[in-house]
C-alpha positions in Angstrom: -15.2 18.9 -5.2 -14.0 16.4 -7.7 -11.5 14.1 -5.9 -8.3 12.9 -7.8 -7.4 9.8 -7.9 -3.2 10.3 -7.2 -4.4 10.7 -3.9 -5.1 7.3 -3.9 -2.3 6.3 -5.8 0.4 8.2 -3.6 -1.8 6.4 0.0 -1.6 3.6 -1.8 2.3 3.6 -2.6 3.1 4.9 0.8 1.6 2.4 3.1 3.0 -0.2 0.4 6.7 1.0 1.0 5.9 1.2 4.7 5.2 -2.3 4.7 8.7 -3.3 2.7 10.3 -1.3 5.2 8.7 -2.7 8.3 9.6 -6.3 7.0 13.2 -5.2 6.7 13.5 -4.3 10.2 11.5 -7.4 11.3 8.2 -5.5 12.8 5.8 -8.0 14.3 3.9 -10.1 11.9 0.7 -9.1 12.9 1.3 -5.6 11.9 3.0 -6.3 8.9 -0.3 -9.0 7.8 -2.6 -6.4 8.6 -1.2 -3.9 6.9 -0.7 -6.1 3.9 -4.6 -6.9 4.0 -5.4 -2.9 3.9 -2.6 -2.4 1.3 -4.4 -5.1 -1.1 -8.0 -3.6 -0.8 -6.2 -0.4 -1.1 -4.9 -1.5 -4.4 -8.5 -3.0 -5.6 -9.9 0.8 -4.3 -6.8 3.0 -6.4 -7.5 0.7 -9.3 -11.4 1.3 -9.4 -10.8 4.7 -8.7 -8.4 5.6 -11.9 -10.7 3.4 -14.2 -13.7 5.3 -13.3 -12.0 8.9 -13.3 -13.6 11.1 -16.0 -10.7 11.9 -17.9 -11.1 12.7 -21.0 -8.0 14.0 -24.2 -7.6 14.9 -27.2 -4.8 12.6 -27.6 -4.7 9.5 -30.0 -1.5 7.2 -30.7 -0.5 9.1 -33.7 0.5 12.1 -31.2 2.5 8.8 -29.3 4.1 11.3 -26.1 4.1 14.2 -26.0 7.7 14.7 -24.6 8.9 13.5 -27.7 7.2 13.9 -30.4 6.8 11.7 -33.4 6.4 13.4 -37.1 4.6 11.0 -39.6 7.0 9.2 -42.4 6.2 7.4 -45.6 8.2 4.9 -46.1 8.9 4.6 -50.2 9.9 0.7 -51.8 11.6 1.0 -54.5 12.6 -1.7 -57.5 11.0 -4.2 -55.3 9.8 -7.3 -57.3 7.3 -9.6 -56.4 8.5 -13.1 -54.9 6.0 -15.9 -55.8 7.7 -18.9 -54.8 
């Protein structure tokens, strides 16, 4: 079973927000430092994760997104004369 890696990215975001909440309500500092310390590996580990997915598209830029899509132009000059100053 091929593992995904927004797993990793929603852990990730989770124990991140958990840590801006616990400093809000002033939770120990120990807690909040070690969780900070697992939070940054956890980043280094969702990073390494989504770089090494195999994902593969079709896509390329000229399909920019595909919730709006862009339709190739030409853009015509006309009656433009050459500046050689």
């Amino acid at each position: 079973m091929k593992s995904s890696p927004f797993l990793y990215m929603a852990i990730t975001t989770l124990l991140l927000i958990a840590i801006t909440i616990m400093c809000a309500l002033d939770f120990p500092f120990n807690w909040v430092f070690y969780l900070t310390v697992i939070g940054q590996i956890l980043v280094v580990f969702m990073v390494y994760r989504v770089l090494t997915d195999n994902y593969t598209t079709d896509k390329t830029f000229e399909h920019f997104y595909e919730d709006r899509p862009i339709k190739p132009f030409k853009v015509n000059a006309e009656d433009e004369k050459l500046r050689l100053d």
